[in-house]
Each structure stands twice: as C-alpha cells, then as structure tokens.
N, C-alpha and C positions, 0 to 999 in steps of 0.2 A: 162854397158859398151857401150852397143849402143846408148846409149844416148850424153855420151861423141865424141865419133866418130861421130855422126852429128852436136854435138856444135863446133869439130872439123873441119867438111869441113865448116862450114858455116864462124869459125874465120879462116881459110885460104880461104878463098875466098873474106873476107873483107879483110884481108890483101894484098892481088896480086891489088883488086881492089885500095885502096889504095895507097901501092906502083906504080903502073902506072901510077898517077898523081903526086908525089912527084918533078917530072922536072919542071912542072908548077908553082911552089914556093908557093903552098899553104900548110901554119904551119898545118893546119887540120888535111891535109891529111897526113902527117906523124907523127902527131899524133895518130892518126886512126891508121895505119898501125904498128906502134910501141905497141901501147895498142892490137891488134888483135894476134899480135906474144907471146907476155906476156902473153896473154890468150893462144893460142897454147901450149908452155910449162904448164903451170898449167893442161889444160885439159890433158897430156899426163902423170904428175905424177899422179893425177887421175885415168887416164886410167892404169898404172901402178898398182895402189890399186886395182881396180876393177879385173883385170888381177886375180892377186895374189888370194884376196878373191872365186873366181867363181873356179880356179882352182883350190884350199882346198876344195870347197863346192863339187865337180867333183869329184876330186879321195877319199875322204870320204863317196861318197855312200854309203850307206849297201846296195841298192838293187843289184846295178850290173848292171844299166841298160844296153842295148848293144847301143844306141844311144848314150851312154857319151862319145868315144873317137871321132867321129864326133863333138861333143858340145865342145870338147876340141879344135880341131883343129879351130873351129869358133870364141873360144873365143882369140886364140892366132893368129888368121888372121885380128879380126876385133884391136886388140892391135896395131898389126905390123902398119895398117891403123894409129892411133892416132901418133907412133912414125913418120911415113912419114908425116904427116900435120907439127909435130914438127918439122922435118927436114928444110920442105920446109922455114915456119917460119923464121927461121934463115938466110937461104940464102936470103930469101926477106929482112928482116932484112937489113943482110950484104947491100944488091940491095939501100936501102935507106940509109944508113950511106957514102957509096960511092955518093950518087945522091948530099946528103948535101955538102960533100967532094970538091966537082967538081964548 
C-alpha cells in the first residue's frame, strides 16, 4: 500500500508539473498530464485492493496483537492519501481540458 502511495505522489506531481505547461501549446505536455491522471486513478483502485486485503489480514489475527488498531488506522490514513492524489488528478485533469477549451 505504501508503495502505491509514493507511485501516487510521484504521478501527481508529474501531473501538476505537466498541467502548468499545457498554456504553452505543447501536445506533450498534456499528454503527460492526461497519461499521469489515468495512472492516478488506477493507483487509487489499487490502493483500494490493497486497503481491503491488509484490513482482512488485520482483523484475522489470531494473535491479537495490541499494535494492530494503530496499523489499522495507518493503513486507512495512508489509503485516504492515494484517494486525495486521485482527487487532485481530476481536477488537474478538469485544469487541462479547460486550458485546451480556451
């Protein structure tokens, strides 16, 4: 899941980067920006899986560790992270379909 979440900031960070040249009329860059959002979503149903999986694996314990409601909440902080890249995504998204728009 953490792995997702840094493949996540890194395609929201190509995407912003991206999108802030799309005025410039270069096809590239919003291509770039469009392919980095596409990845966003993808990494986010992913991250959804992963989610899912860790927290079965979590309340299935037998031992009872006392650190798993901590681990829990980590695994459902670092998710919430993958939806907000996904979010941003979009609105960057939206930011270059309006750029072409104009």
């Amino acid at each position: 899941l953490c792995e997702i979440a840094v493949a996540g900031a890194e395609a929201v960070a190509r995407a912003a980067d991206a999108a802030a040249t799309v005025p410039d009329g270069n096809r590239t860059d919003v291509d770039d920006a469009l392919e980095a959002v596409s990845a966003l979503v993808e990494l986010e149903h992913a991250a959804d899986h992963s989610e899912r999986d860790a927290v079965a694996a979590i309340v299935t314990d037998p031992h009872g560790d006392p650190g798993l409601p901590t681990l829990l909440e980590c695994v459902r902080k670092v998710e919430t992270a993958t939806d907000r890249f996904a979010h941003a995504g979009l609105f960057l998204r939206d930011h270059v379909i309006c750029d072409l728009a104009s």
